[in-house]
C-alpha positions as a Python dict, from the first residue, in 0.01 Angstrom:
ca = {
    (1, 'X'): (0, 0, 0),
    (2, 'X'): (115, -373, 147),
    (3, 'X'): (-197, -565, 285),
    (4, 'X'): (13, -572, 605),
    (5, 'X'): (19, -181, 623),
    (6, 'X'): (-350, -155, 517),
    (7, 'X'): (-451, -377, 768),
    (8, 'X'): (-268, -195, 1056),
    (9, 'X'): (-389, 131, 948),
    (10, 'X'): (-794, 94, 992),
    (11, 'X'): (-709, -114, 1367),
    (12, 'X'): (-917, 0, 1607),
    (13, 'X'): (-622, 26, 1921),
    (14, 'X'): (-845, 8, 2177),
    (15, 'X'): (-1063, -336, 2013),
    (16, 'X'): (-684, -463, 1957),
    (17, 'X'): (-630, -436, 2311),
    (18, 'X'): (-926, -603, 2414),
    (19, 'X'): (-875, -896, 2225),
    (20, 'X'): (-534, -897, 2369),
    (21, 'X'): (-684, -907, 2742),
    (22, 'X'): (-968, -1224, 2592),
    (23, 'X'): (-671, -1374, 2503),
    (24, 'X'): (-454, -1375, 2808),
    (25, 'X'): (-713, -1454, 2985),
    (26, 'X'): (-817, -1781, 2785),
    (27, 'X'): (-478, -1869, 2820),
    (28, 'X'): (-442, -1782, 3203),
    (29, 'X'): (-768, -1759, 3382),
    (30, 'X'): (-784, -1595, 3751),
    (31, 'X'): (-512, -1278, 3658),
    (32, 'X'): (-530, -969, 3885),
    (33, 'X'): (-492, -655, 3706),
    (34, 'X'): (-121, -629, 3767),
    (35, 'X'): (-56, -947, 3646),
    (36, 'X'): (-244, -922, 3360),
    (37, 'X'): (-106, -589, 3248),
    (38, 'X'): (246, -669, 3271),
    (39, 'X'): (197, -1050, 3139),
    (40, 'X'): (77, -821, 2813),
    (41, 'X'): (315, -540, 2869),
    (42, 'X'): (0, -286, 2866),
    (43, 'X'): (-21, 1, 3098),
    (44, 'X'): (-210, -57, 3409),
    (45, 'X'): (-453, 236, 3323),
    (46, 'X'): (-514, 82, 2976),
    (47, 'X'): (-561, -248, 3105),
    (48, 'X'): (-832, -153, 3404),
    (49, 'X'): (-1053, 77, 3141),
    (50, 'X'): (-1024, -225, 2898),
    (51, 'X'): (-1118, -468, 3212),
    (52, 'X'): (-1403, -205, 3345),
    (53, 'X'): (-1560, -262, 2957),
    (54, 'X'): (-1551, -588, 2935),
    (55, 'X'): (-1675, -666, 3244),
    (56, 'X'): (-1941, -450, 3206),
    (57, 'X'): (-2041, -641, 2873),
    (58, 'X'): (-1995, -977, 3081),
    (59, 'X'): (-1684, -1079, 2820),
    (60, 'X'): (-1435, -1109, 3190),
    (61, 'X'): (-1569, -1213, 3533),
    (62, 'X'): (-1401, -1090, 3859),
    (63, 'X'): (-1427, -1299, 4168),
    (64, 'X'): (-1442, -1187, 4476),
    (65, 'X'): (-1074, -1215, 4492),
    (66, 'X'): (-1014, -935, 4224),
    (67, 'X'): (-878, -1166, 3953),
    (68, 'X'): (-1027, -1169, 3669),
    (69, 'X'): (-1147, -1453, 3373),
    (70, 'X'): (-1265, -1501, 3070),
    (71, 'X'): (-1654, -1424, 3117),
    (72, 'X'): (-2006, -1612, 3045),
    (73, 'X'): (-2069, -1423, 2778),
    (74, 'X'): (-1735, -1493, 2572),
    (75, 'X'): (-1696, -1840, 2693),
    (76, 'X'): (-2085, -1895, 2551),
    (77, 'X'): (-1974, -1683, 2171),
    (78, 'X'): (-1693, -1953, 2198),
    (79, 'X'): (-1901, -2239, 2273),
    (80, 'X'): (-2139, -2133, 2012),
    (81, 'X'): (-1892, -2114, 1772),
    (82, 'X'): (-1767, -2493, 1893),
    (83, 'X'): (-2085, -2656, 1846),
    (84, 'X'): (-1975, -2782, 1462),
    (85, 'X'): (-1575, -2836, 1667),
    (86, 'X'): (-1385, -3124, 1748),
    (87, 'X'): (-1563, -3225, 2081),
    (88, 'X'): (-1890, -3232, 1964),
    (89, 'X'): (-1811, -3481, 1695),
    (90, 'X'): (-1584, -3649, 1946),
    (91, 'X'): (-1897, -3690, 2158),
    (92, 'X'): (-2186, -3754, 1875),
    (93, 'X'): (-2132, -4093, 1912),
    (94, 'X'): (-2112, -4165, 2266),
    (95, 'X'): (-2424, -3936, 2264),
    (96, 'X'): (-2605, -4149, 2015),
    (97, 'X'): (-2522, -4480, 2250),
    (98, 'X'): (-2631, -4303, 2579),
    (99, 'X'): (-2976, -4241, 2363),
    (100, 'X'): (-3023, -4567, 2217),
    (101, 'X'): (-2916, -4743, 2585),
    (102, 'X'): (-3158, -4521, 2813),
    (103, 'X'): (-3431, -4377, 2586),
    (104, 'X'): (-3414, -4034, 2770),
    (105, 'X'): (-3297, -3724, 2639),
    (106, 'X'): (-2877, -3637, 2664),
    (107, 'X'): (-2708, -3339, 2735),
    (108, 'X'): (-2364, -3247, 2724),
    (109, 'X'): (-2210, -2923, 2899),
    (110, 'X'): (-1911, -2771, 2929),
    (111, 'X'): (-1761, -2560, 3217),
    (112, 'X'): (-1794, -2153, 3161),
    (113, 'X'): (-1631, -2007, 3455),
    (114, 'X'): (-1857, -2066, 3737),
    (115, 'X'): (-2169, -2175, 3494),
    (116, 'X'): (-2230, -2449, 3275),
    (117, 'X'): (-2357, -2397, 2860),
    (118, 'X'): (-2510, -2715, 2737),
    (119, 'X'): (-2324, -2720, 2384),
    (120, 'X'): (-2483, -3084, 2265),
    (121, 'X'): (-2797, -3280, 2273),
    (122, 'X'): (-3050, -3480, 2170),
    (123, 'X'): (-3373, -3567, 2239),
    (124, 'X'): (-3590, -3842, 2415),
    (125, 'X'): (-3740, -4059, 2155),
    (126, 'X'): (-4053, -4052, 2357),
    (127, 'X'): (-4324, -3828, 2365),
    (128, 'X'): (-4326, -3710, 2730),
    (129, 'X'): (-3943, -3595, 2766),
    (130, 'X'): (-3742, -3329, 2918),
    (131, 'X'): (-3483, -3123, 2694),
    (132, 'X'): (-3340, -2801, 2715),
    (133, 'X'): (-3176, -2546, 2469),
    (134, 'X'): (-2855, -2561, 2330),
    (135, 'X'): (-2690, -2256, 2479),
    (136, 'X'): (-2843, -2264, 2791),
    (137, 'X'): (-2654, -2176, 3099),
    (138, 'X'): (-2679, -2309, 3442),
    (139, 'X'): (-2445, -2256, 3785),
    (140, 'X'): (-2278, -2581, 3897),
    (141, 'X'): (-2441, -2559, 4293),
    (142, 'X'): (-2708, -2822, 4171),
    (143, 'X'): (-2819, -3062, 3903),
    (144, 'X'): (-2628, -3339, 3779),
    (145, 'X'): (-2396, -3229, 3578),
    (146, 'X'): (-2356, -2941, 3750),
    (147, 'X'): (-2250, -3100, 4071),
    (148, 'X'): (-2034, -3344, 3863),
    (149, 'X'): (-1839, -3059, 3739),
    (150, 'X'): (-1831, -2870, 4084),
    (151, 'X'): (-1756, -3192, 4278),
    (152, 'X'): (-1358, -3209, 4087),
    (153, 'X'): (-1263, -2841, 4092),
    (154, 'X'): (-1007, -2715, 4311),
    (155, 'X'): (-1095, -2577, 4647),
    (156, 'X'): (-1086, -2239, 4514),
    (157, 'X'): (-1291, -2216, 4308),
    (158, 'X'): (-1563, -2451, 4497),
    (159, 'X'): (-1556, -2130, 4724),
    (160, 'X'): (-1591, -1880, 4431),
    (161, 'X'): (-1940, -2103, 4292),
    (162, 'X'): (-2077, -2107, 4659),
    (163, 'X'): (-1953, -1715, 4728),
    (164, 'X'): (-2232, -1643, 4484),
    (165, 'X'): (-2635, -1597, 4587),
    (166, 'X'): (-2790, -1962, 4590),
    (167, 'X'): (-3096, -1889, 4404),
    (168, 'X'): (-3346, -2173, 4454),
    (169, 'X'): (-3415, -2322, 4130),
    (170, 'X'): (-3685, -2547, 4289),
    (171, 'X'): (-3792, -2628, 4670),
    (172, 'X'): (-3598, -2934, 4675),
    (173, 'X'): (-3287, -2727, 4564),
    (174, 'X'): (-2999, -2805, 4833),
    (175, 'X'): (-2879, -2395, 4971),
    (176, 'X'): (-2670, -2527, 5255),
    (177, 'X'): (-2337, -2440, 5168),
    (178, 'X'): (-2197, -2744, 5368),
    (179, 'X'): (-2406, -2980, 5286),
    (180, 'X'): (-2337, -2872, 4908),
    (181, 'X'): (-1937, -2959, 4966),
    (182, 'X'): (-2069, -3329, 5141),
    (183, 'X'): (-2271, -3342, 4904),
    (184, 'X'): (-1992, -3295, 4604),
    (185, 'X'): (-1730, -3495, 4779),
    (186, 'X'): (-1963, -3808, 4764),
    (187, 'X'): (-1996, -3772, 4419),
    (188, 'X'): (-1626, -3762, 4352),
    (189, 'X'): (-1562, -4042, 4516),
    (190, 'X'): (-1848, -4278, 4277),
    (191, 'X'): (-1761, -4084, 3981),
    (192, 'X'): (-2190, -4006, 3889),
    (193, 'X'): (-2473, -3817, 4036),
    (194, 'X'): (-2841, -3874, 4036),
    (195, 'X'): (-2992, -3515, 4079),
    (196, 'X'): (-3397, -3576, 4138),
    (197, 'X'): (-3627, -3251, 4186),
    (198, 'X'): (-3357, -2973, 4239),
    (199, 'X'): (-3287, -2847, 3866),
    (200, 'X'): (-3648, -2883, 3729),
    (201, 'X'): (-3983, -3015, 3908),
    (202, 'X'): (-4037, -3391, 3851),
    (203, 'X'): (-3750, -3449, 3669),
    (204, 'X'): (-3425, -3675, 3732),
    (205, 'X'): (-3091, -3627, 3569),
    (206, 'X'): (-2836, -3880, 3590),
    (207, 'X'): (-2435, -3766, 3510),
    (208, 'X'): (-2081, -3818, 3491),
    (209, 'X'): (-1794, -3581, 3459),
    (210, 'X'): (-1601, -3513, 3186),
    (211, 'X'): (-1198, -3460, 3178),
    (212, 'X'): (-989, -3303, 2939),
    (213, 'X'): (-628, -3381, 2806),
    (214, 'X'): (-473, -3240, 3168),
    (215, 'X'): (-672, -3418, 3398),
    (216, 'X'): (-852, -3110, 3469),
    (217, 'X'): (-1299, -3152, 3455),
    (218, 'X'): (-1404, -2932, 3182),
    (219, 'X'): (-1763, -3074, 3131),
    (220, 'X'): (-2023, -3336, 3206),
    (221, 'X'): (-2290, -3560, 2997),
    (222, 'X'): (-2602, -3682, 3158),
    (223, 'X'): (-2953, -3818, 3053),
    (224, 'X'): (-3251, -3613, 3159),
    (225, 'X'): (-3607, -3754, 3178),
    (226, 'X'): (-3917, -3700, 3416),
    (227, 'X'): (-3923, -3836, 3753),
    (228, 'X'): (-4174, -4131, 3698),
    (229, 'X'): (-3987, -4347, 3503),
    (230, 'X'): (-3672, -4321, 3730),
    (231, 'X'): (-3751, -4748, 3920),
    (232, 'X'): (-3401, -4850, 4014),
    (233, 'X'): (-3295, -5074, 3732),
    (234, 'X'): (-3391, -4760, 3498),
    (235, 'X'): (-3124, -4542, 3740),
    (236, 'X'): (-2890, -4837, 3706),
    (237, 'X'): (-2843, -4899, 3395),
    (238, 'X'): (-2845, -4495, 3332),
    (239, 'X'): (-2591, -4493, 3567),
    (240, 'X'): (-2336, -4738, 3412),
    (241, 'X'): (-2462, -4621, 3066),
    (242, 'X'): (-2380, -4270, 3153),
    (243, 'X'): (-2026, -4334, 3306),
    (244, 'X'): (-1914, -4505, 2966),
    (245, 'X'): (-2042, -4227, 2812),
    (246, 'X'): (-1831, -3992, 2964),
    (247, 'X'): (-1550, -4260, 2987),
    (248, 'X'): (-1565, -4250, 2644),
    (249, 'X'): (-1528, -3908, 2587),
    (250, 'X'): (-1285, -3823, 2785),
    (251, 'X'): (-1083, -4057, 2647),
    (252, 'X'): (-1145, -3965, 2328),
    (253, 'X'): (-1018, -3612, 2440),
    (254, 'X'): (-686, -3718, 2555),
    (255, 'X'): (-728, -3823, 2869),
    (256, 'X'): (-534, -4112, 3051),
    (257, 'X'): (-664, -4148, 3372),
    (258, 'X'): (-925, -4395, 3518),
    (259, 'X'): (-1310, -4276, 3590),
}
């Protein structure tokens, strides 16, 4: 028997199919069932069980306009499986500078549907510091690089993030939707934000976004550290340390545009 042959007989149809739907959805993100199904010439009855599955194992997301992406759960196996990929050797360096210049601890994220996964870091070199997990997942309604990344989607999908329960990660977390959008749109226009108290208590985080080849933000880098060192030259030079950071980066990625 042909390896081809082999290998087509012991498929499993229906895991074939799902990895059909993961990957018209990585491709094209926010499908509705229709257009999904006929983008992948699949029956529409196929493609909703398929959908109803993975949903249910958090592999696709639906928003609350029926379309459906690629979900936290297969965007963070994907991430995991990036963290020895391109971008975080792209970034290892730029990563090592922001260190060296601020003395605080650096993480960098990526965008995950309406979350964030920190997929690099490294720690504070001193002995009171603030770090968190590789793998960890955050929304993008608060903290620094998650309002980075928030502040330069499209309108859309600024909705879809705020649609969602604002869970108060700490008093000083901001839950008024409005002041969340004035709030983003300052931050787009200076290209950082300084997020103090509202992602972790007595703590500051200072970020920049991150763009990809198409313009489009796909992530942010920031340095993390507690409150009581944050005097305003420390902020300032974090600041401008941050931005060439994530300058950096995104240049190194392919993009051609100014930050």
């Amino acid at each position: 028997m042909a390896g081809s042959e082999a290998s087509t007989k012991y498929q499993v149809r229906a895991v074939s199919a799902a990895f059909k739907i993961l990957g018209g959805l990585a491709e094209t993100p926010r499908q509705t069932l229709s257009q999904l199904s006929s983008s992948l010439a699949m029956s529409n009855s196929l493609t909703y069980r398929m959908l109803a599955t993975l949903e249910g194992e958090g592999m696709v997301y639906r928003d609350r306009h029926r379309r459906y992406s690629l979900g936290s759960r297969a965007m963070y196996l994907g991430y995991q499986a990036q963290r020895g990929l391109p971008i975080n050797e792209v970034a290892q360096p730029a990563i090592e500078r922001l260190v060296d210049a601020t003395a605080e601890t650096v993480h960098l994220v990526l965008r995950v549907g309406l979350e964030r996964v920190i997929v690099a870091t490294k720690e504070s070199p001193q002995p009171v510091r603030v770090a968190s997990l590789i793998g960890t997942k955050f929304p993008l309604y608060y903290g620094g690089t998650g309002l980075c990344i928030f502040a330069h989607l499209p309108s859309e999908l600024q909705d879809d993030v705020l649609a969602q329960e604002l869970a108060p990660k700490t008093p000083l977390m901001e839950r008024d939707r409005g002041k969340i959008r004035e709030l983003a749109q300052l931050v787009k226009e200076r290209g950082y934000h300084v997020a103090i108290g509202d992602f972790a208590k007595d703590a500051f985080s200072v970020a920049a976004p991150v763009f990809g080849t198409d313009g489009d933000v796909i992530g942010a880098i920031c340095v993390v550290g507690p409150d009581s060192r944050l005097t305003p030259e420390v902020q300032e030079r974090a600041v401008q340390a941050v931005k060439a950071a994530a300058r950096d980066i995104s240049a190194a990625l392919g993009y051609a545009g100014t930050q």
